[in-house]
C-alpha positions in Angstrom: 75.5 82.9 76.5 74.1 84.6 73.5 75.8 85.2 70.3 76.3 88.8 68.8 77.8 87.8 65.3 79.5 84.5 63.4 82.6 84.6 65.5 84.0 81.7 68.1 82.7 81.8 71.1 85.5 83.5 73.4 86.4 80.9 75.3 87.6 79.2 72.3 89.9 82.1 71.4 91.0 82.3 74.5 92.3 78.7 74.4 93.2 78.9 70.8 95.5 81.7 71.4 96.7 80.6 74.7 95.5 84.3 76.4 95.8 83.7 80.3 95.3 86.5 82.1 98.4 88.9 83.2 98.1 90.1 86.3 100.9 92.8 85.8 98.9 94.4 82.8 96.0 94.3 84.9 93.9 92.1 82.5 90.2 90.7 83.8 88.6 88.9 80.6 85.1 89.9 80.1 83.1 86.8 78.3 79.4 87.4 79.1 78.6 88.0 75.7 75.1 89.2 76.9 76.9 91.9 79.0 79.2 93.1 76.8 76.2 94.3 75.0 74.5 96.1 77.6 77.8 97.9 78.2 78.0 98.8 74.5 74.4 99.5 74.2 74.6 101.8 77.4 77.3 104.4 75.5 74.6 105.3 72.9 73.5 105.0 69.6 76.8 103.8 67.6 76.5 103.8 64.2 79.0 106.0 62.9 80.9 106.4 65.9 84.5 106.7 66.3 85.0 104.2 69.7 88.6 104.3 71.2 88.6 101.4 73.7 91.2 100.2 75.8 92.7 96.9 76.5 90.5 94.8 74.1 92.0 91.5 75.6 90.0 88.4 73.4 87.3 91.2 72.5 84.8 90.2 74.0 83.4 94.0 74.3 84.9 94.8 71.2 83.0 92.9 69.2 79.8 94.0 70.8 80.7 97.4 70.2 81.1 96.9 66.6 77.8 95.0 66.7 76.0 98.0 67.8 77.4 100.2 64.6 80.7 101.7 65.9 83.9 102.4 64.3 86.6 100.7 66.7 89.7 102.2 67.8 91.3 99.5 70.1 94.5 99.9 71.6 96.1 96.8 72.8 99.6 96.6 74.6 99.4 92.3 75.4 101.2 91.3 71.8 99.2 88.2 72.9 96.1 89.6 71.8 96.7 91.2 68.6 96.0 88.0 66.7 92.6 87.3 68.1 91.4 91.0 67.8 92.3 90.7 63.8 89.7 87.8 63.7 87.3 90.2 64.5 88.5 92.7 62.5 88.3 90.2 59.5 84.9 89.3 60.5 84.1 93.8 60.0 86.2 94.9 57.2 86.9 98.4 57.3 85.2 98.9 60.9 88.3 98.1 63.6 91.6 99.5 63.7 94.0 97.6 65.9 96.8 98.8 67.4 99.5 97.9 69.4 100.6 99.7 71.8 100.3 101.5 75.6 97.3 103.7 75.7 98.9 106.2 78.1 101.1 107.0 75.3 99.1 106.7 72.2 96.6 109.4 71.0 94.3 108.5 69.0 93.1 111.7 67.6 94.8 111.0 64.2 92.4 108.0 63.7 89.1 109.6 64.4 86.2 111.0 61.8 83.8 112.4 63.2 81.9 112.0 66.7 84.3 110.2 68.9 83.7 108.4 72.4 85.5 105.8 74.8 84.0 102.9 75.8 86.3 100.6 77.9 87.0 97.5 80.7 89.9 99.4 81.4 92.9 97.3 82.9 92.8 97.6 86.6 96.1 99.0 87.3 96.3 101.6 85.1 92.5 102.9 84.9 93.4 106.2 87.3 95.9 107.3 85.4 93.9 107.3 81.9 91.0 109.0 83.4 92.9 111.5 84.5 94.6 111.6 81.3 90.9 112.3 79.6 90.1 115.0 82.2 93.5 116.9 81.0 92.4 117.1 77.7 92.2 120.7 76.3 88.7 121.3 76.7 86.3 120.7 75.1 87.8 117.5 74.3 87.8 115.2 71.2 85.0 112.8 73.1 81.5 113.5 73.3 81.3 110.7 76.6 83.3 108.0 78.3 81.7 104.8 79.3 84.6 103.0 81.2 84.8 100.0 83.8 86.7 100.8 87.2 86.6 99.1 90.3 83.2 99.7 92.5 86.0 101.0 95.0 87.3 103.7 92.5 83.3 104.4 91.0 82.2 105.6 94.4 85.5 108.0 94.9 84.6 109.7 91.5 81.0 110.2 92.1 81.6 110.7 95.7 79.8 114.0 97.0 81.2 116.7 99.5 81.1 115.5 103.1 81.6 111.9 102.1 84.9 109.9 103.1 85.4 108.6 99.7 85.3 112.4 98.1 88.1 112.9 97.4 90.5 114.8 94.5 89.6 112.8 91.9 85.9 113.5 92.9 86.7 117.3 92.4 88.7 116.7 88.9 85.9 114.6 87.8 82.9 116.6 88.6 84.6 119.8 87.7 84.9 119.0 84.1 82.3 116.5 83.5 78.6 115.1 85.0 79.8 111.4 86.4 77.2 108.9 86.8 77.5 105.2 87.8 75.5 103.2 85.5 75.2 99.7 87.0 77.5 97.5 88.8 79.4 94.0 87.2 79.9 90.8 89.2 83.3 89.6 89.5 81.6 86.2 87.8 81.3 88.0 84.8 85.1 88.3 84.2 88.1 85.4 83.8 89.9 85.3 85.8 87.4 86.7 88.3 88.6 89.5 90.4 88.0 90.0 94.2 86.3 93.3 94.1 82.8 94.1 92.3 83.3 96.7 89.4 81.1 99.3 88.0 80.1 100.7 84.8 80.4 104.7 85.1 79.5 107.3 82.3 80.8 110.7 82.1 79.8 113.2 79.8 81.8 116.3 79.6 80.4 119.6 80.6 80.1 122.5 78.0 81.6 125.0 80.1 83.1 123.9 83.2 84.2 126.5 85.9 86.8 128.4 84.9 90.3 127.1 86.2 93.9 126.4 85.7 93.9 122.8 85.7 97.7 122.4 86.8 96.6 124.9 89.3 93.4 122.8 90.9 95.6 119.9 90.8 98.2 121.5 93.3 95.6 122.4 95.7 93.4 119.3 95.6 96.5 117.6 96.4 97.8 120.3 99.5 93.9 119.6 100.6 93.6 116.2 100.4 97.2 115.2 101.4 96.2 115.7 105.1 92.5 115.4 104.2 92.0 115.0 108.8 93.2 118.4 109.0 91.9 121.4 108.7 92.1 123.4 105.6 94.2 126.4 107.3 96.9 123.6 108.1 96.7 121.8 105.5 97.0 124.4 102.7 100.5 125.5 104.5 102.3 123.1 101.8 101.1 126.0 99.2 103.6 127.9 101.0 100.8 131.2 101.3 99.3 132.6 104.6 96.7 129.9 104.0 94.2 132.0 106.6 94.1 134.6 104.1 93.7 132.5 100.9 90.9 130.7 102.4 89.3 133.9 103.7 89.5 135.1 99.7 87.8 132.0 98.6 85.3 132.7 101.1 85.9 129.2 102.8 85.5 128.8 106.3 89.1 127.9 108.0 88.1 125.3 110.2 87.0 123.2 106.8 88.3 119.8 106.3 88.9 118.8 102.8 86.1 117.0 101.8 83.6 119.5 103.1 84.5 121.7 100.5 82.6 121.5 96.9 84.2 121.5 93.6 83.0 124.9 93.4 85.2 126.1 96.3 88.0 124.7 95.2 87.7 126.2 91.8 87.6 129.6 93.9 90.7 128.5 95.9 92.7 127.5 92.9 91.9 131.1 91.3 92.9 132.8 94.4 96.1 130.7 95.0 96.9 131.6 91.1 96.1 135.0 90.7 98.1 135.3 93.8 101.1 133.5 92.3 101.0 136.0 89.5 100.6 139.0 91.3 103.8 141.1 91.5 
């Protein structure tokens, strides 16, 4: 394993700070320092960067992140780990800001000059839930790209494309307001413990001017849709409480549709209709 910088090699942290892995925070260790690298390489050109990343553990990705020029942001809720992680930031003066705390909570907005991106191994069991926290952002947001770690399971539901069993509502949120790409894949030998699935390394970069839409509003419908995702769309959409026949028939979506036939486009058209319908008097 190659070095990036003067620091112990992680393993030694990891011992000298007694940093097991938690399954209930979903922590996976990432020590191939060689890795880490290409992860941080593959979010861009860093120098000058404001880099929020999540669930630093030992920082192993950390410090390849600051390596590679970047200002760190890294939010840490294992109390465990906050010792370690201000090695490193002794080892950069002035270049990583540590703090402890849950990052579905925290917003880091108040810590950031200038361009900003995420760059994470997000922990397992709450990775969902942030992405969809990023895609809620008023938009544009404050991130100019995400480079995140998710499950290969979850990677292929977000880049899934229409008429695929894996395309799902988290396909449509995704690729309605940004272009998702999978990057590479990353061996469970990679990580400590090692976990039973492979994961992948995704990128999204947000689009300039995604299709116009209420975002509570595509959520509702996604979720009528995909909640009985074997059924056709003019039974399914019954749980909007509208004539779904007719709302389908103004989106100009064939009734006999299944769920993940339908393009992000068409159900940016069926969220308008179901809204301006809503509205109506």
């Amino acid at each position: 394993m190659s070095r990036i910088d003067s620091l112990p090699p992680l393993r030694d942290v990891i011992r000298k700070h007694e940093l097991s892995a938690k399954k209930s925070l979903g922590q996976n260790f990432l020590l191939d320092l060689n890795l880490t690298s290409r992860i941080a390489r593959a979010a861009g050109p860093l120098a000058g960067v404001s880099v929020v990343e999540v669930g630093p553990g030992p920082g192993g990705l950390t410090r390849a992140l600051l390596a590679e020029g970047a200002n760190v942001i890294a939010i840490e809720r294992d109390a465990r780990c906050i010792e370690a992680l201000k090695e490193v930031a002794e080892a950069y003066p002035g270049k990583l800001r540590v703090v402890e705390g849950d990052a579905l909570e925290f917003d880091p907005r108040g810590m950031i000059a200038g361009p900003a991106r995420i760059v994470a191994n997000l922990p397992y069991n709450i990775s969902t839930a942030l992405l969809v926290n990023w895609l809620s952002e008023t938009w544009p947001p404050w991130f100019d790209r995400l480079v995140l770690m998710f499950q290969r399971e979850v990677a292929e539901r977000i880049v899934a494309a229409p008429g695929s069993k894996t395309y799902g509502r988290l396909s449509v949120l995704a690729q309605w307001r940004t272009e998702p790409k999978i990057l590479f894949d990353v061996n469970p030998s990679a990580f400590v413990p090692p976990p039973k699935v492979t994961s992948s390394i995704v990128q999204f970069v947000p689009r300039a001017e995604p299709l116009a839409c209420e975002l509570k509003t595509l959520e509702r419908v996604t979720e009528a849709a995909f909640g009985q995702r074997r059924k056709m769309l003019r039974q399914s959409l019954k749980q909007l409480g509208v004539e779904a026949g007719a709302l389908l028939e103004k989106a100009g979506i064939e009734p006999t549709l299944r769920a993940e036939d339908v393009p992000v486009e068409g159900f940016v058209r069926l969220a308008n209709e179901y809204r301006a319908g809503q509205t109506s008097p």
